[in-house]
C-alpha positions in Angstrom: 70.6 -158.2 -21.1 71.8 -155.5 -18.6 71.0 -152.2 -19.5 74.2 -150.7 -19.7 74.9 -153.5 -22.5 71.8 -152.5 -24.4 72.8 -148.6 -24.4 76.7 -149.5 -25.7 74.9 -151.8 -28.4 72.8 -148.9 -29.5 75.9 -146.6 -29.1 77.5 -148.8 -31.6 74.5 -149.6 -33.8 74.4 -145.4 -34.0 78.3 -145.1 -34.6 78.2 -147.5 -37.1 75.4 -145.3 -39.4 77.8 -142.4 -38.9 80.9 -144.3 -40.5 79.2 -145.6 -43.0 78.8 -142.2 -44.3 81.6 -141.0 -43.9 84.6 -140.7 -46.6 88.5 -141.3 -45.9 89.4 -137.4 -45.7 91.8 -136.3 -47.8 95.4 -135.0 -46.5 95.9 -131.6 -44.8 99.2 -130.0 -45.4 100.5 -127.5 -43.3 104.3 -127.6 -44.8 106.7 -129.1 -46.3 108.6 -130.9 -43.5 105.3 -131.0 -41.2 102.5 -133.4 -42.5 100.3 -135.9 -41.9 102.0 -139.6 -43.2 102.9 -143.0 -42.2 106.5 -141.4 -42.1 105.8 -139.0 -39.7 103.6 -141.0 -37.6 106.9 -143.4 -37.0 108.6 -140.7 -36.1 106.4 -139.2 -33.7 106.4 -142.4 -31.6 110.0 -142.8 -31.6 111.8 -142.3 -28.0 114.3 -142.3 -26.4 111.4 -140.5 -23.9 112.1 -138.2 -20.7 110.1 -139.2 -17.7 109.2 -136.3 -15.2 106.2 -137.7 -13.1 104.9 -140.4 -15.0 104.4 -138.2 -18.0 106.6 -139.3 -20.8 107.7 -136.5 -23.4 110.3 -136.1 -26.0 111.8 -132.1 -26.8 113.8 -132.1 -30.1 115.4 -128.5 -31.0 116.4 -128.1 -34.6 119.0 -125.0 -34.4 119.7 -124.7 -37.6 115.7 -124.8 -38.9 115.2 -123.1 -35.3 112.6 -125.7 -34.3 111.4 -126.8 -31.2 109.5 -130.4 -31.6 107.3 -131.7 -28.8 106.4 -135.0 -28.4 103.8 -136.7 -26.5 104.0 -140.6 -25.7 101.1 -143.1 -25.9 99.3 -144.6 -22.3 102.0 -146.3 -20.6 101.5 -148.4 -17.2 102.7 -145.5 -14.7 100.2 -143.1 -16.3 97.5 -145.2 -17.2 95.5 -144.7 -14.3 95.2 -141.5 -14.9 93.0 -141.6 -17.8 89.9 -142.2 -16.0 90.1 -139.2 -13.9 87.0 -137.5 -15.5 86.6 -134.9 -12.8 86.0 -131.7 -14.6 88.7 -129.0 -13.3 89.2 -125.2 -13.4 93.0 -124.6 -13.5 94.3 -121.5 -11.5 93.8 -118.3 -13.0 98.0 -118.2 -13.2 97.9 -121.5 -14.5 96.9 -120.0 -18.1 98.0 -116.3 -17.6 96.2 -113.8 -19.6 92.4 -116.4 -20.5 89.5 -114.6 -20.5 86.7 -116.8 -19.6 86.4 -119.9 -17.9 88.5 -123.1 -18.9 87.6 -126.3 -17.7 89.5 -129.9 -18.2 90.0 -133.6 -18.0 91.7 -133.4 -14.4 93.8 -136.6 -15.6 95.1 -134.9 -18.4 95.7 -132.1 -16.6 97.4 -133.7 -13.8 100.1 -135.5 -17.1 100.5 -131.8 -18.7 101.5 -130.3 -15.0 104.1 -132.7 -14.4 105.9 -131.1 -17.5 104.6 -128.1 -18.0 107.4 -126.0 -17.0 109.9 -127.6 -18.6 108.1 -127.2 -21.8 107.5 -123.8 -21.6 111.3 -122.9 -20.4 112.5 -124.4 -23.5 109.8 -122.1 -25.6 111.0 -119.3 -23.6 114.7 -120.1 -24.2 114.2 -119.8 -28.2 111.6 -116.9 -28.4 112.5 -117.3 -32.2 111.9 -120.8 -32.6 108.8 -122.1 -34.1 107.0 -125.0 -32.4 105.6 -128.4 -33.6 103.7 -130.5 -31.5 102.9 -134.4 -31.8 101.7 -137.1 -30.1 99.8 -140.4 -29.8 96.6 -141.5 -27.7 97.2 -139.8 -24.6 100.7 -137.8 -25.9 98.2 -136.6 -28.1 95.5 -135.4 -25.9 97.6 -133.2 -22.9 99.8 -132.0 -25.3 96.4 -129.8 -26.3 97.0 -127.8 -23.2 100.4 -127.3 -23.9 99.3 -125.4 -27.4 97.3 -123.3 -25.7 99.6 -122.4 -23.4 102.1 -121.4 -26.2 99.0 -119.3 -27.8 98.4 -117.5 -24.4 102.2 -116.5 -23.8 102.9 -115.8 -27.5 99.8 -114.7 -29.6 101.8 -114.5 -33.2 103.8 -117.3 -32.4 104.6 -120.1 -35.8 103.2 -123.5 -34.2 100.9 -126.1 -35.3 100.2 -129.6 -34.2 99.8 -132.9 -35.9 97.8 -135.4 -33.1 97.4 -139.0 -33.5 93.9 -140.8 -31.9 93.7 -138.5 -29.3 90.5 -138.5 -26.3 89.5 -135.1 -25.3 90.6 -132.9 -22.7 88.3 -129.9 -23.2 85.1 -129.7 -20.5 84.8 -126.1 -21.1 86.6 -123.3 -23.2 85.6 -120.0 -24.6 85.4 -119.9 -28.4 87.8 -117.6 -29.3 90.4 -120.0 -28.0 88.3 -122.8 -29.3 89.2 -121.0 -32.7 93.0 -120.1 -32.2 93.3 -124.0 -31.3 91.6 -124.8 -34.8 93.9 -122.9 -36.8 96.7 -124.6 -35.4 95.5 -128.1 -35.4 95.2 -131.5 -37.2 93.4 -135.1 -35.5 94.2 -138.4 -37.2 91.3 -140.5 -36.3 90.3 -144.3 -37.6 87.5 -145.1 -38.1 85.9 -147.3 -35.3 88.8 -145.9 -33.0 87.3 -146.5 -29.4 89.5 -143.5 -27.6 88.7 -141.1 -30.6 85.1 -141.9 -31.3 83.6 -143.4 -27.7 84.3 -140.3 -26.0 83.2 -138.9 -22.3 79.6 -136.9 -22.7 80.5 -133.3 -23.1 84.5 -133.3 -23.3 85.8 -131.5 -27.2 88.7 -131.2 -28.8 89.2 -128.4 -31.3 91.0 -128.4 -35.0 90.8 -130.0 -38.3 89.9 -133.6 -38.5 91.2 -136.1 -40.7 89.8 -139.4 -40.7 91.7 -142.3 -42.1 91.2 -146.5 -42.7 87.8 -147.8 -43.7 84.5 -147.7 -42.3 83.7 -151.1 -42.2 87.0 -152.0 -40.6 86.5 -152.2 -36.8 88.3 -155.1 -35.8 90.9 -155.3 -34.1 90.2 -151.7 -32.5 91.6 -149.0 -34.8 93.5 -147.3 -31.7 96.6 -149.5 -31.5 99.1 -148.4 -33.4 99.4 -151.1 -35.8 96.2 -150.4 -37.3 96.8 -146.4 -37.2 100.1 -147.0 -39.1 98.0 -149.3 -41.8 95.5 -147.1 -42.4 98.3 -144.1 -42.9 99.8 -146.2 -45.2 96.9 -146.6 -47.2 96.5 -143.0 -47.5 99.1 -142.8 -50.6 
């Protein structure tokens, strides 16, 4: 047995003691119209999707609620590539105007958040007023991260929160008290036994409230795909 093969059995072997003592986490509700469920899972995948260089997004502007919803969409084949671009990055000091410290990333998730990023925060800018929730799936759910704390950076007091669906990591290095402002305003759905949430690059983070939903002993089929995300949701009730 190749050593590589003996280190992922071991990985697994260690995972596996973790789950076990683990406990399906209860809910977290932010608000009324905003919370974790099946329901709202559905609806964060749902297109139709915009496509501005092979990052795929969907912007939703409730007027008469005044808010703005940003969605992320799952892995697709133009972007896939890009998730195994683990080169640790420091943006521009203009690319999150007003951070105090250094901020490292992901460069692949970097590279899907730039492809949007100005279009996002135009619309935020448009409707000062306008609160902000963020979703997303798998990798909608991971460079949307950046995206939150660009909102935080350009508007300190500013009402948004994000619900995230089985999303990988995108954080190399950020200082804490961002690391903080990100926790107050988040919420992960992970499975249990989900290979993207749980098998994750050695010193990437994420930051906010975990909830982790399904069972422990299920791990197969993978607990990533969206069937098996939606089942476990389900079961929540």
């Amino acid at each position: 047995m190749k050593t590589l093969q003996k280190i992922f059995i071991v990985n697994i072997l260690l995972f596996g003691l973790l789950f076990i003592t683990c406990k399906t986490t209860p809910p977290f509700e932010y608000t009324d119209t905003f919370n974790v469920s099946s329901e709202h899972f559905v609806e964060t995948r749902s297109g139709p999707w915009e496509t501005v260089n092979n990052t795929q997004f969907r912007i939703i502007i409730e007027h008469e609620e005044k808010i703005i919803c940003v969605r992320g969409r799952v892995t697709m084949t133009i972007n896939k590539k890009d998730n195994y671009k683990f080169r640790a990055t420091k943006p521009a000091e203009d690319y999150f105007p007003g951070a105090e410290g250094r901020i490292k990333v992901h460069s692949g998730f970097l590279l899907r958040y730039e492809g949007v990023r100005h279009i996002l925060l135009d619309i935020a800018h448009q409707y000062p007023d306008y609160a902000i929730r963020i979703s997303g799936v798998s990798l909608g759910a991971t460079w949307t991260q950046l995206f939150l704390l660009d909102v935080i950076l350009h508007w300190p007091d500013r009402d948004v929160l994000a619900i995230l669906y089985a999303p990988a990591n995108p954080w190399r290095r950020l200082p804490k008290k961002y690391q903080k402002e990100l926790e107050q305003r988040t919420v992960f759905v992970c499975s249990h036994w989900d290979p993207i949430t749980w098998m994750r690059p050695l010193f990437y983070f994420r930051y906010g409230h975990d909830i982790t939903i399904g069972r422990w002993w299920r791990f197969w089929p993978p607990q990533h795909h969206p069937t098996q995300m939606l089942r476990s949701l389900e079961e929540m009730k």
